[in-house]
VMD Tcl script that draws the C-alpha trace (Angstrom):
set ca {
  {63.08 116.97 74.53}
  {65.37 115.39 77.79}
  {67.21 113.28 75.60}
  {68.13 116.69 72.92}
  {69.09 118.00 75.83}
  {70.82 115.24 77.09}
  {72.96 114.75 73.93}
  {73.39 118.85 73.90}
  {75.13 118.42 77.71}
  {77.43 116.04 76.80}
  {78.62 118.19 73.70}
  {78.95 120.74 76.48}
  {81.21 118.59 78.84}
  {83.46 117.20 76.04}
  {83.72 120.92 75.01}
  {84.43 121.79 78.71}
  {87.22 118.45 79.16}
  {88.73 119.89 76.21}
  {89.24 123.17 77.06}
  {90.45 121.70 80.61}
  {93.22 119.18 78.83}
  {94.55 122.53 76.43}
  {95.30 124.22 79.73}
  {96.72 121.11 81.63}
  {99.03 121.48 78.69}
  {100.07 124.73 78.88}
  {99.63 124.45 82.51}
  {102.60 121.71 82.34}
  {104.31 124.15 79.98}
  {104.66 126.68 82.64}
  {105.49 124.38 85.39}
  {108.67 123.04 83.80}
  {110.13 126.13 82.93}
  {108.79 128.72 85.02}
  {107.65 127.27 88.41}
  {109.02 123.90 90.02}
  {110.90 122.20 87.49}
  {113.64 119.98 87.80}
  {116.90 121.66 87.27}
  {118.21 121.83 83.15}
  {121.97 121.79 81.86}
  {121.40 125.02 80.28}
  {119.08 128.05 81.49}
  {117.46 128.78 77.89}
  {113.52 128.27 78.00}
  {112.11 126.40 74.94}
  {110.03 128.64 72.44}
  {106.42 128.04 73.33}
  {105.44 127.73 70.09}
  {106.41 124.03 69.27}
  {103.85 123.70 71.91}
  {100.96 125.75 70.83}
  {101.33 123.18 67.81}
  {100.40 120.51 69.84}
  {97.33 121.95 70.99}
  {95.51 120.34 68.11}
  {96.83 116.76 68.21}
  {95.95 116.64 72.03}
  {92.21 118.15 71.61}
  {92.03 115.22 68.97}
  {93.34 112.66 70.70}
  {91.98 112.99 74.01}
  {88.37 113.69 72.45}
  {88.33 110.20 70.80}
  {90.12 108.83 73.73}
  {87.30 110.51 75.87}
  {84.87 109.40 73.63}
  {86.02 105.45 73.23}
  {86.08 105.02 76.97}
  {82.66 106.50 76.98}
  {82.90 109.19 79.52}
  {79.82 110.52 77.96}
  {77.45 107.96 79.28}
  {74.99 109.05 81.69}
  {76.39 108.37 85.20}
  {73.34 109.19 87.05}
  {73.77 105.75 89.78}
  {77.40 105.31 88.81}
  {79.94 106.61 91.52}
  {82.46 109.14 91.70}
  {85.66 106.51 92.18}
  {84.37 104.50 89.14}
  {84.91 107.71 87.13}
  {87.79 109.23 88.40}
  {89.52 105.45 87.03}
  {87.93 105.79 83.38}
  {89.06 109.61 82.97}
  {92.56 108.25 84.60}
  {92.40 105.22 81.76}
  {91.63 107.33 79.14}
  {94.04 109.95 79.66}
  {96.86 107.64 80.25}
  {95.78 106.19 76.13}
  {95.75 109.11 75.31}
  {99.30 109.87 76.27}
  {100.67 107.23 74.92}
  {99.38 108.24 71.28}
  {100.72 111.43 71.98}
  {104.10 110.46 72.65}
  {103.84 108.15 69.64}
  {102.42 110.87 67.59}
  {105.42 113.27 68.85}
  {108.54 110.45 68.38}
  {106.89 109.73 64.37}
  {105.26 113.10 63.12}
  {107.59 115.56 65.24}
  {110.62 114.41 65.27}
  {112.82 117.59 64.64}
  {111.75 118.91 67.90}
  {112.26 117.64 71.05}
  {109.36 117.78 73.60}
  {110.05 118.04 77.42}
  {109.27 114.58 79.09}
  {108.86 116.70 82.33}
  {106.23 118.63 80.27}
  {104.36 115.46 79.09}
  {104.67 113.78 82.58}
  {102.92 116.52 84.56}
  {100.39 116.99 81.73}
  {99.43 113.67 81.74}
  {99.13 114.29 85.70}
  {98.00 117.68 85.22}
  {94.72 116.12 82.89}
  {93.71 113.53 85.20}
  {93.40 115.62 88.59}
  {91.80 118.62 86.47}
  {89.54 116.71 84.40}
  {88.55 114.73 87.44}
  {87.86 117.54 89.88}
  {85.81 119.56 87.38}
  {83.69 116.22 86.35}
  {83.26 116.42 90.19}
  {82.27 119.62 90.53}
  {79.62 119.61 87.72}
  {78.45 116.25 89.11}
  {77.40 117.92 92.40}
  {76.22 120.45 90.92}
  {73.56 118.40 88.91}
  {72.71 116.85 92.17}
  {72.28 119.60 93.70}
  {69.79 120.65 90.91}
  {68.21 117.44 90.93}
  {67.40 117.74 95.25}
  {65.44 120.53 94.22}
  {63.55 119.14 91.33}
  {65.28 119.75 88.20}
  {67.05 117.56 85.63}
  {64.27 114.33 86.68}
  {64.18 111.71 84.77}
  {61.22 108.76 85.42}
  {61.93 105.28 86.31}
  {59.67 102.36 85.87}
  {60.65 99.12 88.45}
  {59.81 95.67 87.43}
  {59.19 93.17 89.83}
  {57.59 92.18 93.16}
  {59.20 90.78 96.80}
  {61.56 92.28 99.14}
  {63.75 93.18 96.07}
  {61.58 95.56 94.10}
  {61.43 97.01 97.46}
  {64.73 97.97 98.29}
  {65.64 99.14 95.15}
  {62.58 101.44 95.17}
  {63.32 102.70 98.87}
  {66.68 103.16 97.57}
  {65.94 105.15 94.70}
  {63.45 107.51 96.65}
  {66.23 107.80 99.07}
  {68.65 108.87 96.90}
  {67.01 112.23 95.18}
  {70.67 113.34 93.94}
  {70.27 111.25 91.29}
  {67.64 112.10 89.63}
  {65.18 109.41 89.27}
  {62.19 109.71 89.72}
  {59.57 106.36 90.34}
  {56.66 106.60 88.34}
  {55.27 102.96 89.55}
  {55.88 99.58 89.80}
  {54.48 96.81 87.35}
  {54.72 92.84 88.53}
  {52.29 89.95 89.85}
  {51.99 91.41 93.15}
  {48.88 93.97 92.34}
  {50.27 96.22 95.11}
  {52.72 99.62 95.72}
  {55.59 99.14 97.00}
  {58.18 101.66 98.55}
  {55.31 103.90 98.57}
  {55.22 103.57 94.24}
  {51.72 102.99 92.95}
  {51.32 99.22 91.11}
  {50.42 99.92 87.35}
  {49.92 96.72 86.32}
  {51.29 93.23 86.03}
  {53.75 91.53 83.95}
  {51.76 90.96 80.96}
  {51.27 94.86 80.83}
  {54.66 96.51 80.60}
  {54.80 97.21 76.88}
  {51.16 99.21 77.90}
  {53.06 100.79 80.89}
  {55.55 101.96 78.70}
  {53.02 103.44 76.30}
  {51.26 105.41 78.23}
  {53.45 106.80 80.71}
  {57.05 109.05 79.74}
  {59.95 106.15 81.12}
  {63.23 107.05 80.73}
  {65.02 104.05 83.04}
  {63.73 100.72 83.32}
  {64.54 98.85 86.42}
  {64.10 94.67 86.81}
  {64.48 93.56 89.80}
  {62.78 90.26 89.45}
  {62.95 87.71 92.67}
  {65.30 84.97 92.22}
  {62.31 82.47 91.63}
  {60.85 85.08 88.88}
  {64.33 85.23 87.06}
  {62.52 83.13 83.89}
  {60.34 86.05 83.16}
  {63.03 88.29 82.50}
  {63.22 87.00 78.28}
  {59.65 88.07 77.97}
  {59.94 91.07 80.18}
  {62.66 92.32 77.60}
  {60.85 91.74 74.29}
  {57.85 93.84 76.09}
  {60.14 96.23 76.18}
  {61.32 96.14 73.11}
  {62.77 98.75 70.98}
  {61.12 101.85 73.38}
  {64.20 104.26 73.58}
  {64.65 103.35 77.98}
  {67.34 102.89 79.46}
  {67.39 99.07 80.81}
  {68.62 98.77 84.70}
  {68.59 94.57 85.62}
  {68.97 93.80 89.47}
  {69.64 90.72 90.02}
  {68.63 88.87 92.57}
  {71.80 87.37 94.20}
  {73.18 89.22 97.23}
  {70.89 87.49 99.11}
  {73.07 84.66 98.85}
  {76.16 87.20 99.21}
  {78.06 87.01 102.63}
  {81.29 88.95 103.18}
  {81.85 91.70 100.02}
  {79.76 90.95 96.62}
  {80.81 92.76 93.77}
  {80.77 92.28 89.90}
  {83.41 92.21 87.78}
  {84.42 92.19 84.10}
  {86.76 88.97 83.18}
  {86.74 88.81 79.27}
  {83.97 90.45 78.64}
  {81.65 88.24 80.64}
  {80.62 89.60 84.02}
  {81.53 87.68 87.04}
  {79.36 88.37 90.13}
  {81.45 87.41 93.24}
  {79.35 86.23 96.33}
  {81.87 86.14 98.86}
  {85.32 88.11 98.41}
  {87.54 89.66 101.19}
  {88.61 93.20 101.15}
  {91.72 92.07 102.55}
  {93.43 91.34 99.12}
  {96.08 93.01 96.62}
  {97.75 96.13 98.25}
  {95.08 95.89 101.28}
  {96.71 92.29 102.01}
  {99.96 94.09 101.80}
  {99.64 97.22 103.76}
  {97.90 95.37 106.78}
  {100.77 92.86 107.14}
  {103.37 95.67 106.91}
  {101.29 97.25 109.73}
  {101.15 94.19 111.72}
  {104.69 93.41 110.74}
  {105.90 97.05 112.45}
  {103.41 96.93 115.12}
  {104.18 94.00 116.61}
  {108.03 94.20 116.31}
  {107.65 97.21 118.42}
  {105.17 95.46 120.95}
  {107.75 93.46 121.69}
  {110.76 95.42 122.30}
  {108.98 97.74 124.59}
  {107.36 95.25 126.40}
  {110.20 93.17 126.77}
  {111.22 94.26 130.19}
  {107.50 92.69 131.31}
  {107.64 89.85 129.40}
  {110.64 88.96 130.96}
  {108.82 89.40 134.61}
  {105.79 87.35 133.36}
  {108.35 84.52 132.52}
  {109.61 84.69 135.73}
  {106.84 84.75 137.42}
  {104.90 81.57 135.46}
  {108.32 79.68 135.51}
  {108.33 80.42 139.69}
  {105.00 79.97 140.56}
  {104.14 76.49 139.08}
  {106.20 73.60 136.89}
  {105.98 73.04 134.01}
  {106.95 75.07 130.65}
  {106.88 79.20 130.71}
  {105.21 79.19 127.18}
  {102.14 77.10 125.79}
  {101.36 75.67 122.55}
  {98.28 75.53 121.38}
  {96.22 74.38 118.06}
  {94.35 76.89 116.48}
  {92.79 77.60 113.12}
  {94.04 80.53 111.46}
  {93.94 82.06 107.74}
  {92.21 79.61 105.13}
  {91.39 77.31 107.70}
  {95.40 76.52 107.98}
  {95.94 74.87 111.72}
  {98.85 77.12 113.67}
  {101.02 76.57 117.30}
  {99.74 79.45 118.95}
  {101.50 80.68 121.85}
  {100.45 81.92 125.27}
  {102.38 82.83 128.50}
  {101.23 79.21 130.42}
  {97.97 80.07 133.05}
  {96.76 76.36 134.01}
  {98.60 72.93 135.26}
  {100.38 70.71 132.96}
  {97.61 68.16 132.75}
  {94.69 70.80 132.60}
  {93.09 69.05 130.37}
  {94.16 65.34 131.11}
  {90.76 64.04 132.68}
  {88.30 66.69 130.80}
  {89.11 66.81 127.54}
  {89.40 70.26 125.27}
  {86.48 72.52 126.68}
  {86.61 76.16 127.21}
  {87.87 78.41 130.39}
  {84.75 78.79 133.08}
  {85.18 81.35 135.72}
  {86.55 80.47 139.01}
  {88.37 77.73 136.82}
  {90.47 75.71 139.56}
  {92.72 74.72 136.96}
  {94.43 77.90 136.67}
  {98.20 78.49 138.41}
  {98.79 81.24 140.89}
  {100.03 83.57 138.73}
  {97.26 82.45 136.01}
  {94.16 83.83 137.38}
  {95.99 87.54 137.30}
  {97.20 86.68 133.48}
  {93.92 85.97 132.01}
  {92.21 88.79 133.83}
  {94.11 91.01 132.32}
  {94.76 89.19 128.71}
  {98.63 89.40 129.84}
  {98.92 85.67 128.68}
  {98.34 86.64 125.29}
  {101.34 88.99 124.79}
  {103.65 86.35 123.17}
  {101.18 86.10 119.88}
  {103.29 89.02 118.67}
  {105.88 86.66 117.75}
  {102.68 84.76 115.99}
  {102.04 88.10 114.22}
  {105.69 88.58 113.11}
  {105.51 85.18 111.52}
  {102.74 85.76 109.91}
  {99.99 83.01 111.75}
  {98.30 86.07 112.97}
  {97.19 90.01 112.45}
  {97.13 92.24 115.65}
  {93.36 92.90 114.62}
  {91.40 89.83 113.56}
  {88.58 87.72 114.70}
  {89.87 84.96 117.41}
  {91.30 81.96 116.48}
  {89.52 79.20 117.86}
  {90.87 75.03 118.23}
  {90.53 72.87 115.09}
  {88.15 70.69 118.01}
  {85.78 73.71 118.40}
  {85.53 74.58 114.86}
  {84.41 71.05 113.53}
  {82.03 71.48 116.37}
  {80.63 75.00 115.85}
  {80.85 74.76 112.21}
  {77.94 72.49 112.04}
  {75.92 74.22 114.70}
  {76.46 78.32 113.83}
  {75.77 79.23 110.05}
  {78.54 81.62 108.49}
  {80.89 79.84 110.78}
  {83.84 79.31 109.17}
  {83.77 82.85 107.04}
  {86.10 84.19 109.86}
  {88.65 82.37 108.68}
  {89.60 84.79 105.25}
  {91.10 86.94 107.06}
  {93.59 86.25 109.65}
  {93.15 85.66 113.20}
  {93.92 88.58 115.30}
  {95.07 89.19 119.31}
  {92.36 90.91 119.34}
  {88.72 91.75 117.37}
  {85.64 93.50 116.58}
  {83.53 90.64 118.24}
  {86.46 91.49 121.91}
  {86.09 95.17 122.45}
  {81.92 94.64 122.28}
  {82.68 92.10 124.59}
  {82.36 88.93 123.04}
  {85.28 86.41 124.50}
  {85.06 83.24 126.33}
  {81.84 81.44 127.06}
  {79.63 84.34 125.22}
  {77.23 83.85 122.54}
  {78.78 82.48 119.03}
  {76.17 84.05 117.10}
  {77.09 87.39 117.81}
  {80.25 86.68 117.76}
  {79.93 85.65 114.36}
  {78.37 88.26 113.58}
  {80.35 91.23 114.85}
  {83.17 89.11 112.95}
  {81.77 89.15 109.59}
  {81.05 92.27 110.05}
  {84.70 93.41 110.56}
  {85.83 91.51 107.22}
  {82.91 93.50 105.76}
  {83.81 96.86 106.85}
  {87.21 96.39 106.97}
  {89.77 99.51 107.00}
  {93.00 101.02 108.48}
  {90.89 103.41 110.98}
  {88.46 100.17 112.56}
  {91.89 98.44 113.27}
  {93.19 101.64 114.74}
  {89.39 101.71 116.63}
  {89.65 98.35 117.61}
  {93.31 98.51 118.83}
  {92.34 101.99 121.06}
  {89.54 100.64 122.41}
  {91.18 96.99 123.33}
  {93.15 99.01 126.58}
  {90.00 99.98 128.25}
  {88.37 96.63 127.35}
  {91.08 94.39 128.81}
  {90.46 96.39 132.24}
  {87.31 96.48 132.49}
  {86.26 93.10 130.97}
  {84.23 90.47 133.15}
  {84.49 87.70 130.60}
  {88.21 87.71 130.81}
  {88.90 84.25 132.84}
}
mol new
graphics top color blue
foreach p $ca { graphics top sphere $p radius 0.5 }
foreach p [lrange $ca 0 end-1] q [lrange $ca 1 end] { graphics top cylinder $p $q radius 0.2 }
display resetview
């Protein structure tokens, strides 16, 4: 009975696309000629009728289109961006038959490009809002109880868990856990156990299942052969978990190369147009850093270049994007031979190496100010974790797992790890952590956070030495 009805809603929402797409196309019709169109060389309006012909081609062509990018399928865990892109691929196919179909089989009239354009635009925003609109309305039917379908999950561990929790907590969609079945003889997620491996194909029997859900533990990942000939030819839908993002650090995700899934363990977010806007950002940020701060970047010059010898500016190794090594430069805070009898080691408070004018720079952070020009040349980011010298990262590297993952992205004046007060001699754990967790979460409005919050951290930090 669900799956007539399931086949009988889908009728229903091709019907309802349809219908949407005719009056996109009229819609576009109207637009051109009657509304906000661009201006035309003469002020007669096209007869509407060599439109209403086309009426027909486009309900054919974007049905099969519809249909061959299967925008029928049920969506129930899939998410609302993933299917705003297929009803955007399929409609933009679909246009291009029309226009093929209009150049060849109509050729004695000719059609409005305007008109096709913002149809084509028209379809995709309509078709999309309305998909949207029905899907929340299903959840909201299926909060309260109705539209259910019953999922059996396969497995046992921490896994079977989580994606049990995660289906109870997610009642929107519809799913409702009938049990669990695996080696474990126990509930999980509060989910009764039905049996073990060995009994799916009775499971199955006995009980309605509409979705099947393996999430075997990576050291159960042999069963899953036998697990699917249980199964068999029962009319379920088949859900596999697998058990990888354990090992995933940074942003997993799957994706289709060739027709063979590729499931990436570690990707940044900072790639493709992402990559690009930041670095524009960074690019105009820090060019303007610079020109209004000028006038005290000229007194800080002064004041290093009158209160001790030695060079205004210091150079410094650090490890940047990729692990590539970079000059980094700082307004100079300690003597010329700082480091002559210690070695490389980090800043301590009360640090009687530090010049005059130092101990008031690196309170503040006002030595860092001339890593815009690193920013403008593209060593750095103005948001980023902290780059550290090549010296400390061979050291750290072997001591704090996850390490070197900070170094996808690039280095930044300042970081997620700095305004939660992470700098100098503080824990590299959590440093680490609050890090990877920036790459992670990554977006425009955390740098914008992150930048905000940096003025009240710089005057109020302790570990600033």
């Amino acid at each position: 009975m669900l799956k007539a009805y399931s086949r009988v809603l889908e009728h229903l929402m091709l019907v309802g696309d349809l219908i949407i797409v005719v009056g996109c196309w009229l819609l576009a019709y109207l637009a051109r000629f009657y509304l906000f169109g661009p201006a035309r060389a003469s002020n007669d309006v096209p007869p509407l009728a060599p439109y209403l012909i086309m009426i027909l081609p486009i309900v054919v062509v974007w049905g099969i289109s519809f249909q061959a990018f299967d925008l029928y399928r049920p969506r129930r865990i899939g998410s609302r961006l993933s299917e705003v892109a297929d009803v955007a691929k399929a409609s933009s196919m679909a246009a291009l038959v029309l226009v093929t179909i209009m150049t060849f089989l109509f050729r004695e009239y000719d059609y409005s490009r305007v008109v096709i354009v913002y149809f084509w635009l028209f379809s995709i925003a309509a078709v999309s809002f309305a998909r949207n609109v029905f899907r929340e309305g299903m959840r909201f039917a299926r909060r309260r109880g109705y539209n259910l379908r019953y999922g059996l999950v396969v497995g046992s561990g921490e896994l079977a868990q989580n994606v049990i929790e995660r289906l109870r907590g997610r009642p929107d969609i519809g799913i409702q856990v009938v049990g669990v079945v695996g080696d474990a003889k126990e509930g999980a997620g509060g989910a009764p156990w039905l049996g073990a491996y060995a009994d799916l194909s009775a499971v199955l029997a006995a009980r309605p299942v509409d979705h099947v859900v393996i999430a075997l533990a990576h050291e159960d990942a042999s069963r899953l052969p036998g697990l699917l000939d249980a199964i068999g030819d029962e009319p379920v839908t088949i859900h596999v978990v697998p058990d990888l993002f354990r090992f995933t650090t940074l942003r997993g995700g799957v994706e289709e190369f060739e027709g063979i899934p590729f499931v990436h363990l570690r990707e940044s977010p900072l790639h493709g147009w992402n990559a690009v806007a930041k670095r524009v950002f960074d690019v105009v940020f820090s060019a303007a850093a610079l020109v209004a701060l000028s006038p005290v970047l000229a007194l800080l010059a002064a004041a290093v270049r009158l209160t001790s010898r030695g060079p205004v500016l210091y150079h410094q190794d650090r490890m940047g994007l990729d692990g590539q090594s970079f000059r980094m430069l700082k307004f100079r805070t300690m003597t010329v031979d700082a480091e002559d009898a210690s070695g490389p080691v980090w800043a301590q408070a009360g640090d009687p190496r530090r010049t005059p004018i130092g101990t008031f720079l690196r309170r503040f952070s006002l030595d860092e100010l001339p890593q815009f020009v690193n920013v403008l040349r593209g060593e750095m980011s103005v948001v980023g974790p902290r780059p550290e010298r090549p010296v400390f990262v061979e050291r750290f590297r072997q001591t704090v797992p996850g390490y070197m993952l900070r170094h996808k992205v690039r280095s930044g004046l300042t970081g997620w790890a700095q305004i939660h007060g992470l700098r100098g001699n503080t824990s590299l754990e959590k440093r680490i952590a609050f890090d990877i967790e920036y790459i992670e979460r990554w977006s425009f409005w955390l740098d914008l956070r992150i930048i905000a919050a940096t003025v009240t951290r710089v005057l109020f930090d302790r570990n600033a030495y």
